[in-house]
N, C-alpha and C positions, 0 to 999 in steps of 0.2 A: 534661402537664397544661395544661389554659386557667386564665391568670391575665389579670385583669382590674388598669388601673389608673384609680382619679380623682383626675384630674390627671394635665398632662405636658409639666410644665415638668423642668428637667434632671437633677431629682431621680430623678421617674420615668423619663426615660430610661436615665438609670444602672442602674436598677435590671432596666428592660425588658432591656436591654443583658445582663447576667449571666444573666436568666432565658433568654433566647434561645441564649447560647451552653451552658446547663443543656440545653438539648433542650426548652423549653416554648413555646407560642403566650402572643402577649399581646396580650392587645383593649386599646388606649391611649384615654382621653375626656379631655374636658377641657369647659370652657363654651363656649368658640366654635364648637362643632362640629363636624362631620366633614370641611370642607374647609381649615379652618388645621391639620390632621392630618397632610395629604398629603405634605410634604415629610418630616415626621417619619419618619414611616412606614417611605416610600421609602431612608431613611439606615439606619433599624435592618436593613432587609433581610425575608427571608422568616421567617415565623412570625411577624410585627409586622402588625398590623392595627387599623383605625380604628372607632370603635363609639361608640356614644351611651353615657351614662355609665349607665342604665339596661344596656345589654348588658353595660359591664364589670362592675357591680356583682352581674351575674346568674351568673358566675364561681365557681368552686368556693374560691380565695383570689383576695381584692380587697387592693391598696394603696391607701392613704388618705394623699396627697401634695398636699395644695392648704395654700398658707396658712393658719396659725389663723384669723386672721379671718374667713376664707370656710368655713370648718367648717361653723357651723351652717346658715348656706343651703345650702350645696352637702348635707349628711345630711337636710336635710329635704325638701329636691326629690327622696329616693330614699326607695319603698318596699317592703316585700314582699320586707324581706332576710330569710332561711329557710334557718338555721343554715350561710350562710356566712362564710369566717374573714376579716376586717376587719382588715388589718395597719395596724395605728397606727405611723405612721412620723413626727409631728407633733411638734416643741417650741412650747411654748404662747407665742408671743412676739409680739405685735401689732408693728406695721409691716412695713420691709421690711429688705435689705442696710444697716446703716454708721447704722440709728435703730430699733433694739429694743429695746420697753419688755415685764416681763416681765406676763403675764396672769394674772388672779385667778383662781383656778376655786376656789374656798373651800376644802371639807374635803374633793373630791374630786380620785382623780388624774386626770391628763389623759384616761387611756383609759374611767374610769368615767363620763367627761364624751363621749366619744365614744359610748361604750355605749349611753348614757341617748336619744341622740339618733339611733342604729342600732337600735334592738328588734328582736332576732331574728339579727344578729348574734354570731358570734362572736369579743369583739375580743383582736388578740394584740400588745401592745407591742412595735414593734420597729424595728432598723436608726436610730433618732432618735439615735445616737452617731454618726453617721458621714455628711463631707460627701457631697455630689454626687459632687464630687473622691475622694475617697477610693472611695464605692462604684460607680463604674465602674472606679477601676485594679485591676490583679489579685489578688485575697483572699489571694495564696501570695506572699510577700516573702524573695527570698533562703530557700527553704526552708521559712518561718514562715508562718504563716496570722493574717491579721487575727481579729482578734475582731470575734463580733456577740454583744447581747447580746439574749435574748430573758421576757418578762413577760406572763403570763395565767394569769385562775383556771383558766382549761376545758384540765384537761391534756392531752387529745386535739385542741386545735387548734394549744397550744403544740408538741406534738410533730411534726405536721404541718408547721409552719415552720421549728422547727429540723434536720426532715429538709431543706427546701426551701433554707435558707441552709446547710446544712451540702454540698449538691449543688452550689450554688454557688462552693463551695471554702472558706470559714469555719468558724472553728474556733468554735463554739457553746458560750454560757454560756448556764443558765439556775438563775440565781440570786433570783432576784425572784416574787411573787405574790401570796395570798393573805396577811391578818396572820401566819396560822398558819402560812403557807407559811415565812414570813420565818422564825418562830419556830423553825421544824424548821430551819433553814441555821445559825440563831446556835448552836444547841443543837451540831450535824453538827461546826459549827469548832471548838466547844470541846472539845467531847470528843477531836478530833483533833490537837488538842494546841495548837491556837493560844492566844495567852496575851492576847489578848482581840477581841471580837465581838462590837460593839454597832449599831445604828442611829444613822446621821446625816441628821439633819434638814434635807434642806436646800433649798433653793425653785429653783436654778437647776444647769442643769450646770456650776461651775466647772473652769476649768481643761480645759478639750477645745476640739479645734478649731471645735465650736460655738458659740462666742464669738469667733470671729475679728472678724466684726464690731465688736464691743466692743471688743476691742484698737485696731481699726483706727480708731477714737472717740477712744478714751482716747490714740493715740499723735498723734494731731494734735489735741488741745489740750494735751498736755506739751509741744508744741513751741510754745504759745504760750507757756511758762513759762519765766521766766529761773531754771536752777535753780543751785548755787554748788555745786563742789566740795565732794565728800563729806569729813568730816572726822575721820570715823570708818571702819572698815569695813565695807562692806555687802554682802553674799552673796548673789548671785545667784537668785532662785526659779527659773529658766530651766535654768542652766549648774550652779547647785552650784559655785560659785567666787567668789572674791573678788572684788568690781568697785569700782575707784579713781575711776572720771572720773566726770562727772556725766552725760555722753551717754551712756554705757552703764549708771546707771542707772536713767535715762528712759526707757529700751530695756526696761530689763527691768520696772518698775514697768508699761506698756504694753501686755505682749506673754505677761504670766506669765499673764492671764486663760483665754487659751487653749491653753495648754501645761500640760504635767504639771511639776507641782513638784519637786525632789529636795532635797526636806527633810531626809534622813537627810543627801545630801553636805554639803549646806551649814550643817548645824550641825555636823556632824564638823569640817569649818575650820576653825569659829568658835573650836571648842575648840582645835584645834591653833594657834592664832593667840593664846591664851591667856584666852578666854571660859570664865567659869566659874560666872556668874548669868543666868541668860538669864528673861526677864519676858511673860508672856504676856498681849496686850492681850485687853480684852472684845470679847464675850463667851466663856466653855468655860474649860472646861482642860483639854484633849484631847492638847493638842501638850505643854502642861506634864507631863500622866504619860508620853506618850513619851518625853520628853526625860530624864526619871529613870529610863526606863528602860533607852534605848538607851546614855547618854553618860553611861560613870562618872565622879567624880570634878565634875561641876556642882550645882547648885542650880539649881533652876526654879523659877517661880513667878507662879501665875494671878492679875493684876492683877486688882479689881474695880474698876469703873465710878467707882465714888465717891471713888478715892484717886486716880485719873488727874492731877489738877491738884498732888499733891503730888509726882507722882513728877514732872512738868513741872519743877517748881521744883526736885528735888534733879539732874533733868542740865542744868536749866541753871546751876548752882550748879558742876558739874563743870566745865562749860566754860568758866566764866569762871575756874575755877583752874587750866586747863589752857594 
């Protein structure tokens, strides 16, 4: 298969890189044209080819790998897309590495915002879980295959790509689509015995290595902060473990943006450390029904907004008796 990318900065290499060794041709563009290509090229090897973004977009599947910001020029200098599939590989984040602020796109999602500005297009959310880094090293880990996660109404193009990431060597979800789509998965889990399956609303990827950036923000101005000796204990979001010193939980206030949580370890601790009220700040109380549910023997309980400054006054009230 010819796949086309726009853009081809390292993302799209990554990505050229696995299609190539898949057994596909890839026409790479970008805005500077066909001779800042040349070295690119030449590194991916054969089946790697240079083209105007017009020839990659003319492609049976196109990647769509340029900055948010440069989205809408870059999709409106392109026309005459004719039902090919438009991999939305994009988080919506204006700037660059180390100063991402997140983007508005109202009431739609990113890929309907891509859609709107592709007509004719078929577009299929995908691989925006995963860095550079990550999708160039090998999808099979000790055995394991990475996840890719795939999202489209038009279920014949979503399958089309989770054939093409699954050739890649990826172990394919496709959990996400249309409302009703959604609807048939929550319906699918419960019935299958899961003991709940709801929608979380939520505006950013927390918690993935897509935020490293943000970690990497947030951990050099905590080092402007003189912070004092924990005085209580506090459980690592990162590790699931206890953390005593104040450098390590600098570390981890920092660094848990972009890492997966183990909220289950580290309330198990808490309790065996002898935690038996655990208080859940605004907004939700999401974590407070887990908490009742997984950790017999506790009290949970979903603070509201408005009582914030009394529960202020009853721990400091504690620690001056302490």
């Amino acid at each position: 298969m010819e796949i086309g990318t726009i853009g081809a900065g390292p993302f799209a290499q990554a990505f050229a890189k696995q299609a190539l060794k898949a057994g596909h041709r890839v026409k790479l563009s970008n805005r500077r044209g066909l001779e800042s290509l040349r070295e690119i090229v030449e590194q991916l090897g054969p089946g790697a080819q240079a083209a105007t973004k017009e020839e990659a977009a003319a492609c049976e599947i196109v990647l769509l790998a340029v900055p948010w910001d440069n989205v809408p020029e870059t999709l409106a200098s392109l026309s005459g897309w004719d039902n090919q599939i438009l991999i939305d590989a994009i988080n919506p984040y204006h700037g660059g590495a180390g100063n991402f602020t997140p983007a508005d796109v109202g009431n739609l999602s990113t890929s309907q915002l891509v859609a709107a500005l592709a007509p004719g297009a078929r577009v299929v959310k995908a691989l925006n879980n995963l860095t550079a880094c990550n999708l160039e090293a090998d999808p099979i880990v000790n055995g394991a295959r990475r996840v890719a996660f795939v999202s489209a109404d038009d279920d014949g193009a979503k399958k089309q790509v989770e054939t093409l990431l699954g050739g890649f060597g990826y172990s394919v979800i496709v959990i996400t689509g249309s409302n009703e789509g959604m609807d048939k998965v929550l319906e699918a889990a419960r019935k299958s015995g899961a003991r709940k399956a709801v929608r979380l609303h939520v505006s950013e990827p927390s918690h993935c290595p897509l935020l490293q950036p943000v970690a990497d923000a947030l951990k050099k101005s905590l080092q402007a902060i003189h912070l004092q000796e924990p005085k209580m204990v506090y459980a690592g979001n990162v590790t699931g473990r206890p953390l005593r010193s104040a450098e390590a939980v600098s570390e981890d206030l920092a660094t848990n943006i972009a890492h997966g949580v183990r909220w289950y370890d580290a309330t198990t601790v808490l309790k065996e450390l002898g935690c038996r009220l655990f208080l859940e700040m605004p907004p939700g109380h999401v974590l407070s029904e887990l908490a009742e549910q997984n950790l017999s023997g506790v009290r949970s309980i979903p603070v509201e907004a408005r009582v914030l400054p009394t529960v202020g006054r009853l721990a400091q009230q504690e620690e001056a008796n302490t």
